[in-house]
Backbone as a printed PyTorch tensor [residue, N CA C, xyz], in Angstrom:
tensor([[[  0.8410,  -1.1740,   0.0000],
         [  0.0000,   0.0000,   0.0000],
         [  0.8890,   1.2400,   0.0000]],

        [[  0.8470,   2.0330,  -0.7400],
         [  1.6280,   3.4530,  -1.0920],
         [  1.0270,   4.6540,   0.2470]],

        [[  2.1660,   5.1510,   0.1860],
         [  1.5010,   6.3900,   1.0190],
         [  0.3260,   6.8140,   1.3560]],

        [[  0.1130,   7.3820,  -0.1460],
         [ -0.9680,   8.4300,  -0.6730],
         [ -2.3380,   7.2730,  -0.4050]],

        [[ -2.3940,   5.9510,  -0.7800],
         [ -3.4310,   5.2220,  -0.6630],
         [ -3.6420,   5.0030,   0.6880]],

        [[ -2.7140,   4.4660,   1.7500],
         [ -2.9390,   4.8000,   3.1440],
         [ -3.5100,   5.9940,   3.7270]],

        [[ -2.9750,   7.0870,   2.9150],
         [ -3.4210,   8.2720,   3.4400],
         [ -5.0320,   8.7930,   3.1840]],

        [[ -5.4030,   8.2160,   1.9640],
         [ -6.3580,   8.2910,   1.6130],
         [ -7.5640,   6.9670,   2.4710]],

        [[ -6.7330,   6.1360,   2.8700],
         [ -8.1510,   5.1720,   3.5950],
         [ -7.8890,   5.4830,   4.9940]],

        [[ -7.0410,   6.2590,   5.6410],
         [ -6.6970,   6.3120,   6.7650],
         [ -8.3440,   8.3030,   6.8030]],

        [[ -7.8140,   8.5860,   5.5670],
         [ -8.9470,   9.8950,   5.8800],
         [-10.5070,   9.2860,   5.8500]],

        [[-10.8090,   8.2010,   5.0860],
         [-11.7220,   7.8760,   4.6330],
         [-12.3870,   7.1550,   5.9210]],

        [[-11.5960,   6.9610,   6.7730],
         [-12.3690,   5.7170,   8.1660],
         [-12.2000,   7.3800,   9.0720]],

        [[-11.5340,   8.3210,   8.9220],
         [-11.8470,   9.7700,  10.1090],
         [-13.3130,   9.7510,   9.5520]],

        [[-13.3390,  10.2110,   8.4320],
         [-14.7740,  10.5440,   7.6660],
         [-15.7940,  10.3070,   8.5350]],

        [[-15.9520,   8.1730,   8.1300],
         [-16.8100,   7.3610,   8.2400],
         [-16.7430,   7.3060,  10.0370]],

        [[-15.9740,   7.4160,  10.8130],
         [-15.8460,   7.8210,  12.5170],
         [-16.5400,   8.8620,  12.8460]],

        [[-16.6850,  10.0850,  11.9220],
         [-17.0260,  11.1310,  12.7330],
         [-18.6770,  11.2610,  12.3660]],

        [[-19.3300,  10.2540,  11.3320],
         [-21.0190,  10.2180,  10.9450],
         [-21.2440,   9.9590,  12.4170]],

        [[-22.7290,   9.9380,  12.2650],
         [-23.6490,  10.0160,  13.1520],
         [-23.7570,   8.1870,  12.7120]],

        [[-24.3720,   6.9290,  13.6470],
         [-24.3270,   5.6010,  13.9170],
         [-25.4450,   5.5600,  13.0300]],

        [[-26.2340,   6.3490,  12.4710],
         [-27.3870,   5.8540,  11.5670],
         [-27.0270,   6.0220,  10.2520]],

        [[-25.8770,   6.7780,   9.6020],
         [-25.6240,   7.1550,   8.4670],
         [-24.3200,   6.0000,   8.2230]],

        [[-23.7950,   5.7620,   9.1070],
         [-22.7130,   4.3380,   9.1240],
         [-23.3500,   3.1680,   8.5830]],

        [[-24.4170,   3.0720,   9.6470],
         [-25.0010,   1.8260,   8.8470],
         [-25.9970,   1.7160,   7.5000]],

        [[-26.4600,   3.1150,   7.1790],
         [-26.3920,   3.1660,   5.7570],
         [-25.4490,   3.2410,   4.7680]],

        [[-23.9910,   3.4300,   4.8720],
         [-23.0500,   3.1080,   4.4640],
         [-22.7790,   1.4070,   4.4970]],

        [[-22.7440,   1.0780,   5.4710],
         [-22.2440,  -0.2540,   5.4350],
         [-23.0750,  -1.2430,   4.7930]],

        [[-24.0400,  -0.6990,   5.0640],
         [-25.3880,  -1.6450,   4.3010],
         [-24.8200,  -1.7840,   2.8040]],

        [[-24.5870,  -0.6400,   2.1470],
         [-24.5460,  -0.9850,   0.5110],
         [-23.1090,  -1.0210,   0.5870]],

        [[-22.0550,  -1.2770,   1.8040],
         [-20.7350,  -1.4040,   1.5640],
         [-19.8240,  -0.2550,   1.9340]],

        [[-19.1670,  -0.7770,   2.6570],
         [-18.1350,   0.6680,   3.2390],
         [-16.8600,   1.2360,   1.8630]],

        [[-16.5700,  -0.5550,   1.0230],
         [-15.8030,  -0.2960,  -0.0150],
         [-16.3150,   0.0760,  -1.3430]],

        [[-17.6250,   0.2090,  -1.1400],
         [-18.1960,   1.2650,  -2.4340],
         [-18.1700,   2.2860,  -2.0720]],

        [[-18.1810,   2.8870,  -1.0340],
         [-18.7960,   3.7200,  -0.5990],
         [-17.2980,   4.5520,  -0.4620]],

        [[-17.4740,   5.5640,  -1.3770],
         [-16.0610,   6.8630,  -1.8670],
         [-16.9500,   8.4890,  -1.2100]],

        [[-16.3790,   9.1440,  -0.2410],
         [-16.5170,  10.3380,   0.6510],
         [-16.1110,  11.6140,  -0.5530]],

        [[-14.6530,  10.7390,  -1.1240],
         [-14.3300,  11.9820,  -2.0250],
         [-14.6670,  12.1790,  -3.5250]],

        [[-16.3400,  11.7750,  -3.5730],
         [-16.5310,  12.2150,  -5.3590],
         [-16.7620,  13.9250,  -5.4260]],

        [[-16.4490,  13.7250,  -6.3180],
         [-16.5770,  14.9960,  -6.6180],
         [-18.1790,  15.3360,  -6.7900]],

        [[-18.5290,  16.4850,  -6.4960],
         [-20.1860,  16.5210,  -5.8870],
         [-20.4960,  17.0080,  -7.3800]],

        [[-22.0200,  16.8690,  -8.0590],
         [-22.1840,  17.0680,  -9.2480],
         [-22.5880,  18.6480,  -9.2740]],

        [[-22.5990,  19.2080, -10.7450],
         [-22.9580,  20.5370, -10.7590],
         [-23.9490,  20.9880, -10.3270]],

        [[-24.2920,  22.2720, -10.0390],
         [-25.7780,  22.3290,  -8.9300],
         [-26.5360,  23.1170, -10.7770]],

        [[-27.3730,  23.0190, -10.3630],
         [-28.7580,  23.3870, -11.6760],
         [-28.2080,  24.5220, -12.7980]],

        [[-28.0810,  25.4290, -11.6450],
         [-27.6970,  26.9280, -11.9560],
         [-26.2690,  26.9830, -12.9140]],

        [[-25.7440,  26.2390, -12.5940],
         [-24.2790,  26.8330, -13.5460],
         [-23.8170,  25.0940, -14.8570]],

        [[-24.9290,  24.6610, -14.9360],
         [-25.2240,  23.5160, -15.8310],
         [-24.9970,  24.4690, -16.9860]],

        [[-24.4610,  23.9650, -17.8480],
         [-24.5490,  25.0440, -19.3330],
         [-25.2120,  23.8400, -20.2320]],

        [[-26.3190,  24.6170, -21.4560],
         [-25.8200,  23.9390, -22.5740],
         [-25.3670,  23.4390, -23.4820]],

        [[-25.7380,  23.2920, -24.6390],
         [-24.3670,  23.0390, -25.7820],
         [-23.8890,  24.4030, -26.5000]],

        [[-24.5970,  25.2530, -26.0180],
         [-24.5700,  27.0790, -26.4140],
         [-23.2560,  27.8170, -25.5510]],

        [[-23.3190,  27.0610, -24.2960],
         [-22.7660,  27.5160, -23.0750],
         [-23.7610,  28.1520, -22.3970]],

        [[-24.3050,  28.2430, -22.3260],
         [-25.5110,  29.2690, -21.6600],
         [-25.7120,  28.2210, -20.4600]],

        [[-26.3710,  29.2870, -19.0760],
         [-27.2100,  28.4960, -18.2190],
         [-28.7390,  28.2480, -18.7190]],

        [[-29.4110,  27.5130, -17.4970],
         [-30.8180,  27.6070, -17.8170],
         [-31.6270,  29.3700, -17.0890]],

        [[-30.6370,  29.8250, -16.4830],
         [-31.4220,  31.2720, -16.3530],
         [-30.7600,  32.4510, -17.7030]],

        [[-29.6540,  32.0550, -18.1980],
         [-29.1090,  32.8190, -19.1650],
         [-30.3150,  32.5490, -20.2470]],

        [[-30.7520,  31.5770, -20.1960],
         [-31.7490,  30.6300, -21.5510],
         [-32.9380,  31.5020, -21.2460]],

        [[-33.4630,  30.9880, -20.2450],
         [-34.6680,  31.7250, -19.6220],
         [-35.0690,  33.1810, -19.8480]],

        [[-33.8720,  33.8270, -19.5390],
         [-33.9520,  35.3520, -19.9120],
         [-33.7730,  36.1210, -21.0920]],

        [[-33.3300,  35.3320, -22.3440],
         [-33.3470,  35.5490, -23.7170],
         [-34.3880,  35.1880, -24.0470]],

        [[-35.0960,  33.7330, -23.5880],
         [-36.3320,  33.5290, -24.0690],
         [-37.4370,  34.4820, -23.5910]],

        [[-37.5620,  35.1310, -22.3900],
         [-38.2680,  36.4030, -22.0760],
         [-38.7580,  37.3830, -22.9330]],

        [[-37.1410,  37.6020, -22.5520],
         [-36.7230,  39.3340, -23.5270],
         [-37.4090,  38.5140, -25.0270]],

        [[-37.4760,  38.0270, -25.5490],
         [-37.7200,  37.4220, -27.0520],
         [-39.0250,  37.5760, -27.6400]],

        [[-40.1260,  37.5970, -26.4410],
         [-41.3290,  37.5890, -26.4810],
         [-41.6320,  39.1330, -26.8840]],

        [[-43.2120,  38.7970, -27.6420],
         [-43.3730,  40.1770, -27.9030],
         [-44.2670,  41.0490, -27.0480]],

        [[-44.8410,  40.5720, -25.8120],
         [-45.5120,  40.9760, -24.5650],
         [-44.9690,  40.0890, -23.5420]],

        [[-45.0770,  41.1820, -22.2710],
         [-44.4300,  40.8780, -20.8780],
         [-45.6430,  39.8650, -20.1760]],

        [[-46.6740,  39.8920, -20.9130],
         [-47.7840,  39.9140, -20.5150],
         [-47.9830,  37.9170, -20.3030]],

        [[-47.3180,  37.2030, -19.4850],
         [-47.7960,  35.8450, -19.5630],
         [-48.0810,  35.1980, -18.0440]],

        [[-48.5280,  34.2180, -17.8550],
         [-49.0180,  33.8190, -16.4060],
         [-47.5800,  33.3590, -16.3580]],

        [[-48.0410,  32.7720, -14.6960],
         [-46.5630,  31.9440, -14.0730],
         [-46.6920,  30.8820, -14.2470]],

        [[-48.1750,  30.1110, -14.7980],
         [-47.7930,  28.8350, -15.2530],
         [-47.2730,  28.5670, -16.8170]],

        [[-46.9730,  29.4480, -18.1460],
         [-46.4980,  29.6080, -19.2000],
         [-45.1110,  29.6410, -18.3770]],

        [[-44.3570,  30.4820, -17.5390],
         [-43.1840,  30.7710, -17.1700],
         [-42.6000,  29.5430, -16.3960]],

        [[-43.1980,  28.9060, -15.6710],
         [-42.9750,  27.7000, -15.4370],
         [-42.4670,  26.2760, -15.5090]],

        [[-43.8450,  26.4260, -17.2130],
         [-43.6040,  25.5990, -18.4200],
         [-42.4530,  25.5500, -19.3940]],

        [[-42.1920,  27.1650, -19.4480],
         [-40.6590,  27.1410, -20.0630],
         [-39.5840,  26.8110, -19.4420]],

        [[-39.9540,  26.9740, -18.1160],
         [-38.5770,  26.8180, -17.2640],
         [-38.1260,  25.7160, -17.0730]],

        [[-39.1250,  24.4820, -16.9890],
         [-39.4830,  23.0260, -16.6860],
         [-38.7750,  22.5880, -17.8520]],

        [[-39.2820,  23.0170, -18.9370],
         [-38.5480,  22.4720, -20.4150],
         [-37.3000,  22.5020, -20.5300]],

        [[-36.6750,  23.8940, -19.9780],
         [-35.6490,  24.2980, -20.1010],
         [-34.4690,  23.2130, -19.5370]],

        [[-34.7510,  23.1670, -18.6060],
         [-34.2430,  22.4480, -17.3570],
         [-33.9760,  21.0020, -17.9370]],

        [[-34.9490,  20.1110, -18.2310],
         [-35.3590,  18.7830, -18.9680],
         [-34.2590,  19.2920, -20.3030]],

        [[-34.3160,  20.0140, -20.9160],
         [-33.6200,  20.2310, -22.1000],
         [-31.9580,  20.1790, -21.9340]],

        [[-31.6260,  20.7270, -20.9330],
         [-30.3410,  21.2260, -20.6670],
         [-29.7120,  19.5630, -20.0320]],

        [[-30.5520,  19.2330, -18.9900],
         [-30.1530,  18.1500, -18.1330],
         [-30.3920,  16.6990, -19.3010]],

        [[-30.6250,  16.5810, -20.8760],
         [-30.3380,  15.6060, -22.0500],
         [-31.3040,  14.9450, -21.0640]],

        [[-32.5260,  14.7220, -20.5610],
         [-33.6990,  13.9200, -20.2240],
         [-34.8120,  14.0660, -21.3680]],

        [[-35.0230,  12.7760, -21.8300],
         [-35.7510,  12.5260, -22.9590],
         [-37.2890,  12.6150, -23.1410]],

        [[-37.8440,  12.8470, -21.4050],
         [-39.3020,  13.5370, -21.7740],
         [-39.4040,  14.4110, -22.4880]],

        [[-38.5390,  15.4620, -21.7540],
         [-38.4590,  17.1280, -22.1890],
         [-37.8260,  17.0890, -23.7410]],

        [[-36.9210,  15.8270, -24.3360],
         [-36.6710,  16.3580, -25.6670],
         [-37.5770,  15.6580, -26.5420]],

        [[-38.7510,  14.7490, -25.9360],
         [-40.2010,  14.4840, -26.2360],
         [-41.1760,  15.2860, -27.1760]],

        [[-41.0970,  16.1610, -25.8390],
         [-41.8020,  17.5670, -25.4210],
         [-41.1220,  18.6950, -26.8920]],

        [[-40.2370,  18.3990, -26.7280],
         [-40.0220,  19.7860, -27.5680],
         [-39.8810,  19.0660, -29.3180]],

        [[-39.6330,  17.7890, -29.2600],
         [-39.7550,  17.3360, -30.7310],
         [-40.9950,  17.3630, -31.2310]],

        [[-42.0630,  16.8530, -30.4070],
         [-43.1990,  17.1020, -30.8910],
         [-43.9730,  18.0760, -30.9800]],

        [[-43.8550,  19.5400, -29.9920],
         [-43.7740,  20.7440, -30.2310],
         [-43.2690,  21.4510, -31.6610]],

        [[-42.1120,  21.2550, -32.1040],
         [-41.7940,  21.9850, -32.9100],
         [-42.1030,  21.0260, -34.4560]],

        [[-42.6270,  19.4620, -34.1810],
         [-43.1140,  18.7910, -35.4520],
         [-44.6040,  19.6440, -35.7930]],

        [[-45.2890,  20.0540, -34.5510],
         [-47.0130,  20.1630, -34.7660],
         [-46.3160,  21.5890, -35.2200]],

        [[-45.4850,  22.9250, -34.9400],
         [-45.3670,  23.8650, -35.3240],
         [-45.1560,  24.1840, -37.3030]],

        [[-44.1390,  23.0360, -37.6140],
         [-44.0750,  22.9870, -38.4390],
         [-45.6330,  22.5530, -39.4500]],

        [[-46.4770,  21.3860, -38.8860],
         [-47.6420,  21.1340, -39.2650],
         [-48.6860,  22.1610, -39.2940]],

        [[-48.8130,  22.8240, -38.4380],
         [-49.4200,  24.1180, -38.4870],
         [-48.9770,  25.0750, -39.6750]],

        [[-47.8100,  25.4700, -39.7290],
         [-47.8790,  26.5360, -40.8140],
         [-48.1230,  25.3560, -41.8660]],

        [[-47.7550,  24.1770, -42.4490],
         [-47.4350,  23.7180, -43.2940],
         [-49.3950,  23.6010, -43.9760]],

        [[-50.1470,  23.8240, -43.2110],
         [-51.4710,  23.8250, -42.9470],
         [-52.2480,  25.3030, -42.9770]],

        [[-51.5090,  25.9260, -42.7410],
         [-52.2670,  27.8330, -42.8100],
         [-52.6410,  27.7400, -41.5920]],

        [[-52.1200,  27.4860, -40.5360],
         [-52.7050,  27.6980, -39.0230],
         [-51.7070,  28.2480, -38.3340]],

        [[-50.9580,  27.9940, -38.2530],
         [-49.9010,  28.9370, -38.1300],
         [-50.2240,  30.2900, -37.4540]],

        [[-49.8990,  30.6850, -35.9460],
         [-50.7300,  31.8520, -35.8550],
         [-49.1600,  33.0120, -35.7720]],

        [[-49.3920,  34.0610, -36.5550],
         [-47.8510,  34.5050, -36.4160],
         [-47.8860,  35.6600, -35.2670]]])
């Protein structure tokens, strides 16, 4: 065993010493040797980019400003935001949601319904 690996299971049992006896044995339950203290924690919502680089509030607020009235409920604002979110985070309801959105858009004008 190398240093650095001692050093690293020697931090890893301070860790697992200093939980509280109910969070131990949820550790131990699914395994003390799966069980890694030092992952790296995932990105929080807010600074997720997409393939633009943009966040989902950078997104959000172009899609705003974009509109041609301020004038919408909070459940339209919601709905975009929800999408947004689903869109950014590659979850396949939301790219569901927006394929079939923008197929019926296309069907609409392709139809004279189309409302501009």
């Amino acid at each position: 065993m190398t240093d650095s690996t001692k050093d690293e299971a020697d931090r890893k049992k301070a860790i697992f010493d200093s939980m509280s006896e109910r969070r131990q044995k949820q550790i131990l339950k699914k395994g003390y040797e799966k069980w890694d203290p030092f992952q790296e924690p995932k990105d929080p919502i807010d600074i997720r980019q997409d393939k633009t680089k943009r966040t989902s509030q950078m997104l959000i607020r172009e899609f705003f400003q974009s509109l041609d009235s301020n004038d919408y409920s909070n459940e339209y604002g919601r709905g975009a935001f929800e999408i947004c979110l689903g869109i950014i985070n590659d979850n396949e309801k939301y790219q569901g949601m927006f394929d079939f959105a923008c197929w019926y858009n296309e069907l609409l004008k392709k139809e004279g319904q189309h409302k501009e």
